[in-house]
C-alpha positions as a Markdown table, in Angstrom:
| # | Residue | x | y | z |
|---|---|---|---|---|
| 1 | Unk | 116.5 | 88.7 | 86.4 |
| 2 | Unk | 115.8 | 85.1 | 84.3 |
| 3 | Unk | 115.0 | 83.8 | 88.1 |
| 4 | Unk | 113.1 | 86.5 | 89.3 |
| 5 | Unk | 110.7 | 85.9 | 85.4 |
| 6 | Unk | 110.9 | 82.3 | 86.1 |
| 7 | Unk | 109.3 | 82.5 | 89.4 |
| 8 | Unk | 106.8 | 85.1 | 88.1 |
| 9 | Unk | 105.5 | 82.8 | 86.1 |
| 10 | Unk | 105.2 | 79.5 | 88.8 |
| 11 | Unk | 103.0 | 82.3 | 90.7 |
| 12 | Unk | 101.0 | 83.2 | 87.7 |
| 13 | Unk | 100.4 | 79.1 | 86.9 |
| 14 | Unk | 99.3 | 78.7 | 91.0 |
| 15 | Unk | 97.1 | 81.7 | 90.9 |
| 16 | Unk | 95.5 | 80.4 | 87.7 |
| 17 | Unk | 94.8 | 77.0 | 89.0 |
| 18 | Unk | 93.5 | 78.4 | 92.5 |
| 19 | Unk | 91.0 | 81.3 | 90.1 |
| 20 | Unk | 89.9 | 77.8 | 88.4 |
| 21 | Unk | 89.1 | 76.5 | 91.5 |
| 22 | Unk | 87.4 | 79.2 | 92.8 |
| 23 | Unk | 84.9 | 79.8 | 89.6 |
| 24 | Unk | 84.1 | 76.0 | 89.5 |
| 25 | Unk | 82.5 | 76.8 | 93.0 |
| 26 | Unk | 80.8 | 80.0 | 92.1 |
| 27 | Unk | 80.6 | 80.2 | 88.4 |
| 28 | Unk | 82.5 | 83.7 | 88.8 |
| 29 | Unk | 83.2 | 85.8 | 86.0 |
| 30 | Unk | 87.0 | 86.1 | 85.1 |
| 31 | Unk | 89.1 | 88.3 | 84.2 |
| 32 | Unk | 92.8 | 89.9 | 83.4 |
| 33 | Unk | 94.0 | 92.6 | 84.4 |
| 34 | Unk | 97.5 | 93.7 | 82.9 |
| 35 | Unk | 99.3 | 97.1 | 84.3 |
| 36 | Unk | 102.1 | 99.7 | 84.4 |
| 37 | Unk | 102.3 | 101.9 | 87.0 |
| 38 | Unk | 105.5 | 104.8 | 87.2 |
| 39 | Unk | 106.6 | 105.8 | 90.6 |
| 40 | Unk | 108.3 | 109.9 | 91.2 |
| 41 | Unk | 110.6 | 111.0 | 94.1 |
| 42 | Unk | 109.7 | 114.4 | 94.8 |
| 43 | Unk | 111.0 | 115.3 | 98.2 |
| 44 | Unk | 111.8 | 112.7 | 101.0 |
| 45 | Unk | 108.3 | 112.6 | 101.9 |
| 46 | Unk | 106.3 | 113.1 | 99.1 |
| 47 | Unk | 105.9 | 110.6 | 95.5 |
| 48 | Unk | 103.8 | 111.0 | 92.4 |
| 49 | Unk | 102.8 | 108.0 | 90.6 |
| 50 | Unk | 100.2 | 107.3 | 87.1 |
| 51 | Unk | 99.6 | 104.1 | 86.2 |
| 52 | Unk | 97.3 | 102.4 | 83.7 |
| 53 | Unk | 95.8 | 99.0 | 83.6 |
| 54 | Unk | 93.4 | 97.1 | 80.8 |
| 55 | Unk | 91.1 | 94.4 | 81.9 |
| 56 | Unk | 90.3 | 92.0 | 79.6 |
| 57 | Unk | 87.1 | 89.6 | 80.0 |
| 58 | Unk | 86.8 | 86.0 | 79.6 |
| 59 | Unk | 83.4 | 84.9 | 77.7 |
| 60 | Unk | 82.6 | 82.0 | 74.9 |
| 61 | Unk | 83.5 | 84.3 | 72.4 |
| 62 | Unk | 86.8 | 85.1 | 73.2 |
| 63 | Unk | 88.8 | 88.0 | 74.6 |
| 64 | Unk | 86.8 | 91.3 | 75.0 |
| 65 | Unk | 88.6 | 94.6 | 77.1 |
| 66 | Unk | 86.5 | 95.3 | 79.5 |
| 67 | Unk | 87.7 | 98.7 | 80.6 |
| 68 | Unk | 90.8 | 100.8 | 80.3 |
| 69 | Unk | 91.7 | 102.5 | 83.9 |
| 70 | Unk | 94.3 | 105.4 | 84.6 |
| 71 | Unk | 95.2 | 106.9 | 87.8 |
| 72 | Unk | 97.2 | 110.2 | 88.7 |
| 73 | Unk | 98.4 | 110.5 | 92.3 |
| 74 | Unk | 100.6 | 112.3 | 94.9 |
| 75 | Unk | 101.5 | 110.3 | 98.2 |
| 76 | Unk | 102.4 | 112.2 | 101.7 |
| 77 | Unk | 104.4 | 110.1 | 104.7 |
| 78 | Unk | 103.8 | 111.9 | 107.6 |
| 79 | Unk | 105.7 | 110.2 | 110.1 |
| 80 | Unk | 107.2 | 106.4 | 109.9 |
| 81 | Unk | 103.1 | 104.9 | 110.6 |
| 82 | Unk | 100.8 | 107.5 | 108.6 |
| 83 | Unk | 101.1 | 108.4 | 105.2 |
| 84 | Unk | 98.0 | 109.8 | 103.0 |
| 85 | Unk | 97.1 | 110.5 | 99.1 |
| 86 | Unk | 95.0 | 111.9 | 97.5 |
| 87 | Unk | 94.4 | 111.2 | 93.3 |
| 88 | Unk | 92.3 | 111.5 | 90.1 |
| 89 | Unk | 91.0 | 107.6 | 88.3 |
| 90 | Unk | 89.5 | 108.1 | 84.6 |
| 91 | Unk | 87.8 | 104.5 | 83.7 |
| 92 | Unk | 86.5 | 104.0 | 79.7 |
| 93 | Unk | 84.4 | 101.5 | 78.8 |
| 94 | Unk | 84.9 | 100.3 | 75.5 |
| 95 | Unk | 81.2 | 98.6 | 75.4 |
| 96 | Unk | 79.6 | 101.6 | 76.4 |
| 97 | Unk | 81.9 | 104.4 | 75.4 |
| 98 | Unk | 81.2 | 105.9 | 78.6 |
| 99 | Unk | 84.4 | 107.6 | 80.7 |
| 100 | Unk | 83.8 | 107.4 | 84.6 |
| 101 | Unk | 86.0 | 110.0 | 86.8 |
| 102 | Unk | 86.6 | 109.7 | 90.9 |
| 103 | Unk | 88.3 | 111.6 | 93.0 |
| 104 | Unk | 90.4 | 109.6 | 95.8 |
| 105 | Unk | 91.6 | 110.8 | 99.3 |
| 106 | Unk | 93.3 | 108.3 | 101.4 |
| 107 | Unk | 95.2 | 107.6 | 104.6 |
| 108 | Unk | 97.1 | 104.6 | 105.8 |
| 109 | Unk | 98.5 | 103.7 | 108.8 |
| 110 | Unk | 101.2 | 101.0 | 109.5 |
| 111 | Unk | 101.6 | 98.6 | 112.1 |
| 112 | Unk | 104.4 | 96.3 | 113.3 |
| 113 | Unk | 102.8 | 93.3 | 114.8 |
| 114 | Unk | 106.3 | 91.2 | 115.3 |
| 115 | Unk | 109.8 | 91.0 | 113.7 |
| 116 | Unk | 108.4 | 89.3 | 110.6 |
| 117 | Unk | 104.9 | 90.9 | 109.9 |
| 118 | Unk | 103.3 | 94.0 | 109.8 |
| 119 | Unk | 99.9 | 95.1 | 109.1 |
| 120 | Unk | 98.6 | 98.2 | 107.2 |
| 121 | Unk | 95.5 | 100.0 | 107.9 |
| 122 | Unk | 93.5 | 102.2 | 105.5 |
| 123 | Unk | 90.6 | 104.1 | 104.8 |
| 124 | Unk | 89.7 | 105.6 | 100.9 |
| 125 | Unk | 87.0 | 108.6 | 100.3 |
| 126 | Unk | 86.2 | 108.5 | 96.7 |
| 127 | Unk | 83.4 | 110.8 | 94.9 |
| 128 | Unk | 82.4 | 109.5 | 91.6 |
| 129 | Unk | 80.9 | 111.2 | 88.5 |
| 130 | Unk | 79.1 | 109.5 | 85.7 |
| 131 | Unk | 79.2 | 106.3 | 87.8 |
| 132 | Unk | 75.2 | 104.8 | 87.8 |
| 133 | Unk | 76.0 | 102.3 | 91.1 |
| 134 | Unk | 77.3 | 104.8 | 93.3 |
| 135 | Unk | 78.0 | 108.6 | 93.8 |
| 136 | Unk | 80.3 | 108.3 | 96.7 |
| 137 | Unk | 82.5 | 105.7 | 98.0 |
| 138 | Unk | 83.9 | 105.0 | 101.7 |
| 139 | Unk | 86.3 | 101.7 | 101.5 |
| 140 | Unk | 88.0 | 100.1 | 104.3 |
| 141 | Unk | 91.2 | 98.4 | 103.9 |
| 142 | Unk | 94.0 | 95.8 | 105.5 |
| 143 | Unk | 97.2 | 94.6 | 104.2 |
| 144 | Unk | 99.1 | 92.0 | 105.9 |
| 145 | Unk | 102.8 | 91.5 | 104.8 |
| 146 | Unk | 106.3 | 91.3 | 105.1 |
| 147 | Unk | 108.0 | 93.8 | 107.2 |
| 148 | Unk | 111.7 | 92.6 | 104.8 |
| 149 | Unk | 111.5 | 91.0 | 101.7 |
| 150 | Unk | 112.5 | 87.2 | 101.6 |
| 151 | Unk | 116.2 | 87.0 | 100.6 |
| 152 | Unk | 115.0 | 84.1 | 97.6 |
| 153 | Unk | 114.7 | 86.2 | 94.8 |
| 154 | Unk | 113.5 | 88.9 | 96.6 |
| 155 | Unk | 109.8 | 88.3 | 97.1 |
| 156 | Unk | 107.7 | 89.8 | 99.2 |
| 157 | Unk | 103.8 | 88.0 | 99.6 |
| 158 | Unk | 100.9 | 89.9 | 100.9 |
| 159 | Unk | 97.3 | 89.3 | 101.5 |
| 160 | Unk | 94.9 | 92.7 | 101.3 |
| 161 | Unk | 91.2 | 93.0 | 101.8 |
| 162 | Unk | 88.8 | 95.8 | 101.1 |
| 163 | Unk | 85.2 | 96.3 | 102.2 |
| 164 | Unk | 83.1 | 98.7 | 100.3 |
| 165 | Unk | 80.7 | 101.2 | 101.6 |
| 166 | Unk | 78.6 | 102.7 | 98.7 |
| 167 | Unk | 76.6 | 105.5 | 99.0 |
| 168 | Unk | 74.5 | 107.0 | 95.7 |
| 169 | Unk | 73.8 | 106.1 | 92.2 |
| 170 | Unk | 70.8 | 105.3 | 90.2 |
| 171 | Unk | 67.6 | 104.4 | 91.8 |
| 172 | Unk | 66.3 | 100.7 | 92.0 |
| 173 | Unk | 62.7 | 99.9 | 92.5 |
| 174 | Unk | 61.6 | 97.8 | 95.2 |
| 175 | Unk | 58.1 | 96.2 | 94.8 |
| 176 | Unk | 56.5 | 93.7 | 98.0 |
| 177 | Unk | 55.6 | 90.0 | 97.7 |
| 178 | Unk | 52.6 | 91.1 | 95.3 |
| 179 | Unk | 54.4 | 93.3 | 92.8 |
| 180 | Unk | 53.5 | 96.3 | 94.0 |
| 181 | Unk | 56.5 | 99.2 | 94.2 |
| 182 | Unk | 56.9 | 100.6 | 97.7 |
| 183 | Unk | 60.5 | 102.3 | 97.4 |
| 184 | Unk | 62.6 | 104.0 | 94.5 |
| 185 | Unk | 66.0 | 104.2 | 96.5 |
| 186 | Unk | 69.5 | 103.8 | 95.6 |
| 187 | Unk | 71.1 | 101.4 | 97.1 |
| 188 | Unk | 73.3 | 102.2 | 99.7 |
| 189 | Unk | 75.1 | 100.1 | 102.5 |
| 190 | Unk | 78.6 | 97.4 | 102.8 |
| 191 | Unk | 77.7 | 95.8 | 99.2 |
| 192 | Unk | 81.0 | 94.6 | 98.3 |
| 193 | Unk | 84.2 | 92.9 | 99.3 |
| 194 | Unk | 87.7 | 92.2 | 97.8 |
| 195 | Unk | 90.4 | 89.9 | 98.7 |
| 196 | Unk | 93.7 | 90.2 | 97.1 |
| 197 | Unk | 96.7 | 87.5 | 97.4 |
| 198 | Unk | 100.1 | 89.4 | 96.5 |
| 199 | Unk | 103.4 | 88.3 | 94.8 |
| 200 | Unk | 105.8 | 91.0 | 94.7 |
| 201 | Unk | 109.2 | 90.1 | 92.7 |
| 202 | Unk | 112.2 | 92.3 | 93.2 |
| 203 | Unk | 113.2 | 92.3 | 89.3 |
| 204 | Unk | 115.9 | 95.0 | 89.4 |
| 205 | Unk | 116.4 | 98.7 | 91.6 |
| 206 | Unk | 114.2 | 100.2 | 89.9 |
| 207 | Unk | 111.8 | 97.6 | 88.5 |
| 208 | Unk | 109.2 | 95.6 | 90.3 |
| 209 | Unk | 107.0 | 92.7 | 89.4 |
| 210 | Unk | 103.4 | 92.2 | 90.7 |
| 211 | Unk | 101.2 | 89.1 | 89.9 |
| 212 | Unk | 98.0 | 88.6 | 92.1 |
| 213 | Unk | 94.8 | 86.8 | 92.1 |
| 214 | Unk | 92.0 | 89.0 | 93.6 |
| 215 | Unk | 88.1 | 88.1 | 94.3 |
| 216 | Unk | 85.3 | 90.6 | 94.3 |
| 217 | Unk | 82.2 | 89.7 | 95.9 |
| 218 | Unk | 79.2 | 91.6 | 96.8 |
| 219 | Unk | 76.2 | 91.6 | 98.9 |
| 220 | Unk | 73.9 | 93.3 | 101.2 |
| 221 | Unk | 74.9 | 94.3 | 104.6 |
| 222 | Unk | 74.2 | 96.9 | 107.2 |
| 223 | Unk | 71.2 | 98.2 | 103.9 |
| 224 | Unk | 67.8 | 98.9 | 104.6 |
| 225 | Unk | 64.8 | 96.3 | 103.2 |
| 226 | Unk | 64.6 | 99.3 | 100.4 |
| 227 | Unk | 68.4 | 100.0 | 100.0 |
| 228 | Unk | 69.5 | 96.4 | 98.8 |
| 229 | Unk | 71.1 | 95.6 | 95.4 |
| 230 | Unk | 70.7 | 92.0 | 94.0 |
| 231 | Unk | 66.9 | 93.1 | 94.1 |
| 232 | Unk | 64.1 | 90.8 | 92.3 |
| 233 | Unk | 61.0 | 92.5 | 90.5 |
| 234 | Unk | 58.4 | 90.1 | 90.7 |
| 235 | Unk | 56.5 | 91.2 | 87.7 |
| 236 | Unk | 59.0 | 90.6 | 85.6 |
| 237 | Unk | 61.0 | 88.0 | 87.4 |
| 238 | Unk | 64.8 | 89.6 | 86.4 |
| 239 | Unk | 66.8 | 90.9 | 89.1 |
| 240 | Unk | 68.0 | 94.8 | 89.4 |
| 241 | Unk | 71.3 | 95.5 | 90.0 |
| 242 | Unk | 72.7 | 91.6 | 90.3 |
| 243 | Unk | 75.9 | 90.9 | 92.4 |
| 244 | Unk | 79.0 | 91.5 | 90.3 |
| 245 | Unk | 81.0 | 88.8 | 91.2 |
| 246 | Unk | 84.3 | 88.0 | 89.3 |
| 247 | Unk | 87.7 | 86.8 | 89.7 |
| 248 | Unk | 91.2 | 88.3 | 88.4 |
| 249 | Unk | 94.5 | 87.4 | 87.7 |
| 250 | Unk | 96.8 | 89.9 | 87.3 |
| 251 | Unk | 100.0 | 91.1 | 86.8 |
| 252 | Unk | 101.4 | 94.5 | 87.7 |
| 253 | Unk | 104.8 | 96.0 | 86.6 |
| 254 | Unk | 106.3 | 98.8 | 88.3 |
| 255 | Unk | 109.4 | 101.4 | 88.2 |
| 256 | Unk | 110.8 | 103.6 | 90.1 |
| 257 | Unk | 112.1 | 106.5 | 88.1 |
| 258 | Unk | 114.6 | 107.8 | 90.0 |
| 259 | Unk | 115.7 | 108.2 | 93.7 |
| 260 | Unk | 117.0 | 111.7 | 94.2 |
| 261 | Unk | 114.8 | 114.9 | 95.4 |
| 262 | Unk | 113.0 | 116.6 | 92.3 |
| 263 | Unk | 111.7 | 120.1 | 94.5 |
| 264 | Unk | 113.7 | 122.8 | 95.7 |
| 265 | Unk | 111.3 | 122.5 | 99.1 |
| 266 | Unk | 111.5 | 119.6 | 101.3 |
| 267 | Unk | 108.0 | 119.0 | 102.5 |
């Protein structure tokens, strides 16, 4: 256990240093993101999990939370490659007081691509309420990993990325080279991406350390002229809707309550 905390925190101090890196390049903004997520056995095949996490911002002035996020979910292997979920997310926004609520419906599939490595495939539906940027989500993601943990400390590294398909929101006006408007749209297109590099420390049975460094990017791809975000209104000279770029590190813990069968029903 002392090991497995020791080496948690060597991967927190090279994730730290790499996010340093990174945001002298692109003057991101950074963040932390602390979490607790609590795994269920149902049946053989099917898992409940809720989880929370707080992100915590980095400015001038100090520590501010940024948002509070919780998550309800039920998971579904269908066979030894597919497995789906579906789940509820409720985000708060302490600035703002507002709460955001999605639905999420989601299926993965798993590949073994040698004796070492295996890749995981997945595609997210989300629909979004009392979200301005988006009404519906459609995000595309890959996780390449481990197939067995490494036997040295039992640590298993992964590298995830996510592309973002948004669809929806609040309107942005879109004006020509003279300042005059010529579209109210929302935009809509692949606006954002997120790369995630994965430590994963075996602590104990149940218990399982996370910490990661993820970057979030955005931008405008496959969007029409009039469907952009980053968009600048010459009479004013701000920009709608900048990029939200940032950076995290973060660290994840995770337990497993039990192991047996909880329903009467094997699904």
């Amino acid at each position: 256990m002392k090991n497995a905390f020791s080496i948690s925190q060597i991967g927190i101090c090279v994730l730290l240093i790499f996010g340093t890196l990174a945001e002298g390049k692109a003057q991101q903004k950074t963040m932390v993101w602390n979490a607790f997520n609590m795994g269920l056995t149902l049946t053989d095949r099917l898992d409940g999990r809720i989880a929370y996490l707080r992100s915590t911002k980095l400015s001038e002035t100090g520590l501010r939370n940024n948002f509070n996020w919780y998550q309800m979910r039920l998971g579904y292997q269908v066979n030894k490659n597919w497995s789906v979920r579906t789940g509820l997310v409720w985000m708060h926004l302490p600035k703002s007081g507002r709460t955001t609520r999605r639905l999420q419906a989601s299926a993965f599939h798993r590949i073994k691509l040698d004796k070492r490595f295996v890749l995981k495939n997945g595609v997210r539906v989300e629909a979004h309420r009392h979200e301005t940027r988006f009404d519906q989500r459609v995000i595309l993601m890959s996780r390449l990993g481990l197939r067995k943990r490494m036997k040295f400390l039992g640590i298993a590294p992964s590298v995830n990325y996510s592309l973002f398909y948004n669809i929806g929101g609040d309107a942005i006006r879109y004006f020509n080279e003279t300042g005059e408007q010529v579209a109210q749209n929302a935009a809509e297109g692949l606006q954002r991406g997120r790369m995630v590099v994965n430590l994963n420390v075996k602590l104990s049975q149940p218990l399982r350390l996370s910490v990661y460094y993820m970057n979030n990017h955005e931008f405008n791809f496959l969007s029409k002229e009039t469907q952009k975000i980053n968009v600048l209104n010459p009479n004013t000279g701000r920009v709608q809707r900048p990029f939200n770029n940032f950076q995290v590190v973060g660290m994840s813990l995770s337990y497993q309550l039990n192991e047996r069968n909880l329903l009467p029903i094997n699904l």
